[in-house]
Structures are given as C-alpha cells and as structure tokens.
N, C-alpha and C positions, 0 to 999 in steps of 0.2 A: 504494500500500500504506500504509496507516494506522496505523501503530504508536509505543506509545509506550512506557518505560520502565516497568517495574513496581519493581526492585527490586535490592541486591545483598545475599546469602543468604549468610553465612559458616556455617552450618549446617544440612544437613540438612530436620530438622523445620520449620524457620522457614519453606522455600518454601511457595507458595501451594497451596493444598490441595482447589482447585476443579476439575472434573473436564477442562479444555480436555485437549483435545490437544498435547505439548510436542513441538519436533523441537532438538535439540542442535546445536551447532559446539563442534568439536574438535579440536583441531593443537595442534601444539611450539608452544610459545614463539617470536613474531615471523614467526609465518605469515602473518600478516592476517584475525584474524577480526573485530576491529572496524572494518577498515575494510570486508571483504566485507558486514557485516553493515549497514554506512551506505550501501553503494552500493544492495545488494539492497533495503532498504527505501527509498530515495532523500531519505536526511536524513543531513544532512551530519553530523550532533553528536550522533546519539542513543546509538551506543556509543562510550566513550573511546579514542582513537590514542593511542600511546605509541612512542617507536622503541626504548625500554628493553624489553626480555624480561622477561615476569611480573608486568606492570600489571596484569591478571587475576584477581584472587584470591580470589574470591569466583561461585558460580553467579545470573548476571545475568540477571534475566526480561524481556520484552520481550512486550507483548501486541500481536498482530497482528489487524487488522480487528474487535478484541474476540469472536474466534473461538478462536485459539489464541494459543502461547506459543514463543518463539523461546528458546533457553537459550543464552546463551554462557559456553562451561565453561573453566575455568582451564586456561591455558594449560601441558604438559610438556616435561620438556628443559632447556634451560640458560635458565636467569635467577640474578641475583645475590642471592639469599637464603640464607639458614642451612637446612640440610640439615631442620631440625624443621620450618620455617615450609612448605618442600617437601612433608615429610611430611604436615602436616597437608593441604595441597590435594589430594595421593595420595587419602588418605582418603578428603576428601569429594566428588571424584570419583567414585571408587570406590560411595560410600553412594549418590548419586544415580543412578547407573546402576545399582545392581542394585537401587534400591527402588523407584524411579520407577513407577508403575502408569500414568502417562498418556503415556510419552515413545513416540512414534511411530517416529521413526527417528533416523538421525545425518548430520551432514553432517562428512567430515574432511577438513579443509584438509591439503594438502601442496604444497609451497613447488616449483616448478615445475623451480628451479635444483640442489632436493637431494634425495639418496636417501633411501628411506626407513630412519629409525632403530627400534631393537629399540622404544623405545616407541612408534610408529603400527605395527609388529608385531603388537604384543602387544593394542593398540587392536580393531586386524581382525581379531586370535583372539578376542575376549572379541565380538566385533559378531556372529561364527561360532557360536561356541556358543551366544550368548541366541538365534539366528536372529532379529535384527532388525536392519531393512531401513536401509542406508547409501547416502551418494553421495557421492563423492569427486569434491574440486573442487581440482583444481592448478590455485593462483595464482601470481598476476605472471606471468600470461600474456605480457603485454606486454617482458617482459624477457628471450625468447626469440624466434627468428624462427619464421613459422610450419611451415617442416618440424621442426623442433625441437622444437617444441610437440605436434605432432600424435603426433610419438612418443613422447614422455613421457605423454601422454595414452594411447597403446596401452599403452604398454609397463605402466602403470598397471591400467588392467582386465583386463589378459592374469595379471599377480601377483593381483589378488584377488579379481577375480568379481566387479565392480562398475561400474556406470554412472562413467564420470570425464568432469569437466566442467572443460575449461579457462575461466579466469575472471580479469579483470583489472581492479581499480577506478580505473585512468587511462584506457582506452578504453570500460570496460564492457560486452566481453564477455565472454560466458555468463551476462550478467545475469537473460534471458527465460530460458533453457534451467534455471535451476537455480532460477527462480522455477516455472515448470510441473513440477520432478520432486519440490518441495514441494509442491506440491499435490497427485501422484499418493500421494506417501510419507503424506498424512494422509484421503487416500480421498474 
C-alpha cells in the first residue's frame, strides 16, 4: 500500500477539496489509531505515536495509492487539554463529518480491554442516522487471549450492527481482513 502524508487541517475548509474518496479513523483518545494506521499501510512513521492522549488535533490526510484518502480524526475522551482546546476538536469533528461530501465510511477503533463510552455511543448514533457504512476494529488484540477476544468481538457487533475486526499492531492481525472491508467500504 503506497501512501503518503498529505497534511494536518486545523480547519474545516483548508482540507483538500478534490473529489477522492475519504474513509475516516475514529476512537477515544489512546486507542491506537496511529499506530493501526502505520501497520495497515506498512510504514512505520507515516502517522505520529504518542503514549500521551490527544496528540491528534488536527484532521490528518493521508493519500492512498493516489486513489483515495485515509482521515485520521482527532482523537475523544480524556487527554490533558483545556476544556476550549476540546471544544474546539468537538467542533471540527463534528464540521467534517457532516460536510464531508467524499467521506465513504468510518473505521472506529475501540480498545479491546474497554467498554464502550457515551462518546463511541453517540459516534454509532450519529454513523445510524447519516446511514453511513462503518467497521469496527477492536485493538490490542494481542492483549487478550483469544476466547477473550472473540467475544468482545461478538459481543461488539451483536451492540451495533456492525462488521468488528479484531486487530493488533504487535502481531498484525486483522491486518488483511480490514484492509479488504476498505476496499469493499469504497466500492
């Protein structure tokens, strides 16, 4: 997979305005989406690791095989900022998902060890009403054994109606499986 950084978008309008196909990553704060996002494309540095909560803060494009656009969106939940600086990523989160004209679907990371919080709720009510197509990948696979795993994986799609992909960037899997249900998600 070929991809390389486009950009980081502290606003809205500034993202790129060409017509690819975008697919989103979405989790709390210290789910791992920069590192799912180094594994799935197989480069080690192309999104930043951070073990602080709320490295994030900005919508991060990411051009794949010069086809589409990978989005890694700012991270919700606990990190140590000022309630406004929060605010303000609320927002443009928020602006980016309900303007987005090219965003295909959504990938949301949930942390394999934790239940889900009101906000990946509220995430999967707002994915419900736009009807736009999601897959959820519980990580740190690897920090569960696998009857553990396979249930939290159930017990996952049984809650929201959705494809769930266990996925681990120390072993690497679900790496194929969530690289093919991006490709189904952009047709």
């Amino acid at each position: 997979m070929n991809c390389r950084f486009v950009g980081s978008f502290y606003q809205y309008d500034q993202t790129p305005r060409d017509k690819r196909p975008q697919v989103a990553f979405a989790g709390r704060s210290n789910v791992g989406k920069s590192s799912l996002l180094n594994k799935l494309t197989g480069q080690r540095k192309l999104a930043k690791v951070s073990n602080t909560p709320g490295k994030t803060r900005s919508l991060n494009f990411f051009l794949v095989n010069d086809r589409f656009y990978f989005v890694d969106l700012p991270g919700y939940g606990y990190a140590r900022v000022s309630k406004t600086e929060r605010a303000g990523w609320a927002k443009l989160l928020e602006e980016y998902l309900e303007k987005s004209e090219n965003l295909r679907g959504i990938v949301i990371l949930m942390d394999s060890r934790r239940e889900p919080t009101d906000l990946d709720l509220q995430l999967f009510d707002w994915l419900s009403r736009r009807q736009l197509p999601g897959i959820v990948v519980v990580t740190k696979a690897d920090k569960l054994n696998r009857d553990r795993i396979n249930r939290r994986v159930r017990q996952v799609e049984s809650d929201f109606g959705l494809t769930a992909i266990p996925f681990s960037t120390i072993t690497g899997v679900g790496k194929n499986e969530l690289q093919s249900a991006i490709m189904e998600l952009l047709g």
